[in-house]
N, C-alpha and C positions, 0 to 999 in steps of 0.2 A: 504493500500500500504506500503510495506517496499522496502526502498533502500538500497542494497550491492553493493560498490565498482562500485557506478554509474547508476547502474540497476537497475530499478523498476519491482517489482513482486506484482501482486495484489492477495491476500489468501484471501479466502472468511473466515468467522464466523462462528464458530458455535449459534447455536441460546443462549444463555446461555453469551457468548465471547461479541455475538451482544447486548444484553441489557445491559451490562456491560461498554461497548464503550457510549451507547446514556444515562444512567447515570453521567459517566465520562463527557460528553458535556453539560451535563443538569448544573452540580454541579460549573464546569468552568465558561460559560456564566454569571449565580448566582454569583459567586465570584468577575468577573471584573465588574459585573452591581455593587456591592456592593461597591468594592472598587473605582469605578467611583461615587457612591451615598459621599460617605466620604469623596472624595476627593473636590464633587462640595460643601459639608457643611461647610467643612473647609476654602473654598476660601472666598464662604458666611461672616461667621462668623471673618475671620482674622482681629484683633487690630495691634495695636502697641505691635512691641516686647519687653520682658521682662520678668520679673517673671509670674507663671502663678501659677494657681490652679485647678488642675484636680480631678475629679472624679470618681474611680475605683467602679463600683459597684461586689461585692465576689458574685455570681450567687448560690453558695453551691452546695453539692455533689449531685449526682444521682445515687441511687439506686433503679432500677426498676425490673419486674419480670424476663425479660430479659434485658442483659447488654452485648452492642457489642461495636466495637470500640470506637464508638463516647464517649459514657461513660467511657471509658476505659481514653478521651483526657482530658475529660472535671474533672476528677476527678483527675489526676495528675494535671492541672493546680491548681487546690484546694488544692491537698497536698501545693504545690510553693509558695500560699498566705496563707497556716494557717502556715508555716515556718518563711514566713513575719513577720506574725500577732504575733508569738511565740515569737520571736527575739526582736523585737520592746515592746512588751508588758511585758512579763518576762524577759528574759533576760538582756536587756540592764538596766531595770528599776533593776535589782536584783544588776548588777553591779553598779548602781549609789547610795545602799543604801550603799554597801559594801566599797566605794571610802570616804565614805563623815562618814563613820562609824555610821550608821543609823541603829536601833536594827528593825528588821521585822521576820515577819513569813514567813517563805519559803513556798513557794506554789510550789506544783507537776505539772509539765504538761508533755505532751509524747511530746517528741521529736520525729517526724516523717523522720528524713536523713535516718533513713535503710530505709523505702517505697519508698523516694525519688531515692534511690539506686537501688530498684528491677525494678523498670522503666526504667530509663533514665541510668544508669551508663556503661559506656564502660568497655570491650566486649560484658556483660551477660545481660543487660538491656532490661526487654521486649519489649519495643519500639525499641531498640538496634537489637536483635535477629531476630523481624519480618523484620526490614530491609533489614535485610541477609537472611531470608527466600525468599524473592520476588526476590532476584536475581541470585539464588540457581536454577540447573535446577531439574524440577520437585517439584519444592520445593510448599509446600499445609500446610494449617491449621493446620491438624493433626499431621505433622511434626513439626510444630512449637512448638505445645502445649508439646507434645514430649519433644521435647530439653529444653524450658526453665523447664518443668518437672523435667526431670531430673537434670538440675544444681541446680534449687532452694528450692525441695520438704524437702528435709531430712536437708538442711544448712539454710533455711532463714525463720524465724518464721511469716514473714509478706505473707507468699505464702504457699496454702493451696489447697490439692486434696482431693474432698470426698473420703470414705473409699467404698461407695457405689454411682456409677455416674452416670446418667442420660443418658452421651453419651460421647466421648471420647476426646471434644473441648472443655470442661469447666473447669475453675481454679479459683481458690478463691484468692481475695488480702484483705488483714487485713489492710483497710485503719482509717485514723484519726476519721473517723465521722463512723466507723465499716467496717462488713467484707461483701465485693461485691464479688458475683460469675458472672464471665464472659463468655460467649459464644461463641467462636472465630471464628465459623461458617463465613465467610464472611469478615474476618479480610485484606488478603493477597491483597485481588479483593479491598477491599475500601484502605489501605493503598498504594497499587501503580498506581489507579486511573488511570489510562492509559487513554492517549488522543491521537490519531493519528492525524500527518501531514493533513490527506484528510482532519479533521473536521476542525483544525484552518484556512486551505484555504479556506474552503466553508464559514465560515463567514465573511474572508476577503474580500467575493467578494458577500456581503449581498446587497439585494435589501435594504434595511435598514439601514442609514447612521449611527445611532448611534451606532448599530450593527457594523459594518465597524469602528468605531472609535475605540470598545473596542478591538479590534486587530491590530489597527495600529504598536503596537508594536512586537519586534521578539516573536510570538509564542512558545510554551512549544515546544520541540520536542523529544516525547517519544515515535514517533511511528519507530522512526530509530532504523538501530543496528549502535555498532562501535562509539556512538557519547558519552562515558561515562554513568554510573550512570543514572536514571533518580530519580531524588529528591522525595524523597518520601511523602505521606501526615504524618507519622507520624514525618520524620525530618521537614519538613516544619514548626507543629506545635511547636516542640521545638523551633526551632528557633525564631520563635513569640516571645516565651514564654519567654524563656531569653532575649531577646530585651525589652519585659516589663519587669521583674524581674530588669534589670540593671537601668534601668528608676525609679524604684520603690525603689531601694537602692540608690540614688540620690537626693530623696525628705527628705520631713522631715513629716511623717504621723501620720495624727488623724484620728483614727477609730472612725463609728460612728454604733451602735447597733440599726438595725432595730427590734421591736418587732411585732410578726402578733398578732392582738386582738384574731381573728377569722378568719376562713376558710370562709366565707363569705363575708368579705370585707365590712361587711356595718360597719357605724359610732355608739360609745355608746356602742358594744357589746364585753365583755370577756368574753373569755371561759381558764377556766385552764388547 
């Protein structure tokens, strides 16, 4: 159902539209059950306020044989803590030998802020761009891949097109821990996740009380027109994201180096 200007008009789906819709509600429901699961650990667990000691655990990057959005999310968060990790560990320590005039060896690391740039950076930023792709009309994958193509191929060394493609939705990023080729097949449809009005009502009026709870609150409303913007999942994520990042520039951090023995997890065995 879409309202204009008062009116409700109900447009049926295409079958394709329609899985897209019961995804979008699957991923929803999962997110407030989760953040309902966090929210009852937290009340659980609450002390006396005060200083506290958190525990970040860095998940590392993914590179898989395919790589769609989600990796796309999860490896920019990674660039945002090995910049952490960079800052904190080189950096400030390079400054504090140079303050106190302490003779060291320079040690190299790559600064990652141009990756961090082809991402996230206003206007051109591919999370930036697909943004504006989804609310462009007619606006599709292929278009996307397009335009950041074009701004970034020839000017930003961290952004890469094979010379021979596979299909015309793949782009290569030169990230910290190497270089991922992305998919984008599916990008537009997962980053505007679209929810309709019908489905937040149908749960508000769930046989299911706890169901009913997790919507007690104003519902997303992206199935309207005229009501602004609908938030995207790729803003969404950034905005997480700097929210810990600001959190994370606030502390005072010890890294601690997990080492895997082995791919098999049992006790006593290394493999090199």
């Amino acid at each position: 159902s879409i309202v204009v200007r008062g009116e409700r008009s109900v447009i049926p789906l295409k079958p394709d539209a329609a899985r897209d819709a019961v995804d979008a509600l699957a991923k929803d429901v999962y997110g407030r059950l989760f953040d309902w699961l966090v929210k009852r650990v937290n009340q659980a667990i609450d002390g006396e306020k005060g200083k506290i000691i958190g525990v970040l655990d860095i998940f590392g990057f993914e590179i898989f044989e395919i790589n769609s959005f989600e990796q796309l999310c999860i490896n920019f968060a990674n660039e945002k803590l090995q910049q952490h990790f960079n800052k904190h560990t080189f950096k400030e320590e390079e400054s504090v030998y140079i303050s106190e005039g302490v003779r060291y060896t320079k040690v190299k690391f790559i600064d990652n802020q141009p990756v961090l740039n082809l991402i996230e950076k206003t206007p051109n930023g591919i999370l930036v761009m697909l943004d504006e792709e989804i609310h462009v009309p007619k606006g599709s994958d292929i278009k996307f891949v397009h335009k950041i193509e074009r701004l970034h191929k020839e000017k930003h060394a961290s952004f890469q097109v094979d010379r021979i493609r596979s299909s015309q939705t793949d782009f290569t990023v030169v990230h910290y821990a190497g270089a991922v080729r992305y998919e984008a097949v599916g990008f537009c449809v997962k980053n505007k996740d679209k929810l309709f009005d019908d489905m937040v009502q149908m749960l508000k009026t769930s046989s299911d009380a706890r169901t009913r709870s997790l919507y007690e609150s104003k519902g997303k409303s992206t199935g309207r027109r005229g009501g602004g913007k609908q938030k995207s999942m790729g803003g969404k994520f950034r905005k997480q994201l700097n929210t810990l990042m600001k959190q994370l520039e606030e502390c005072g951090p010890q890294y601690i180096r997990c080492i895997k023995s082995n791919h098999e997890k049992r006790g006593g065995k290394f493999v090199n």
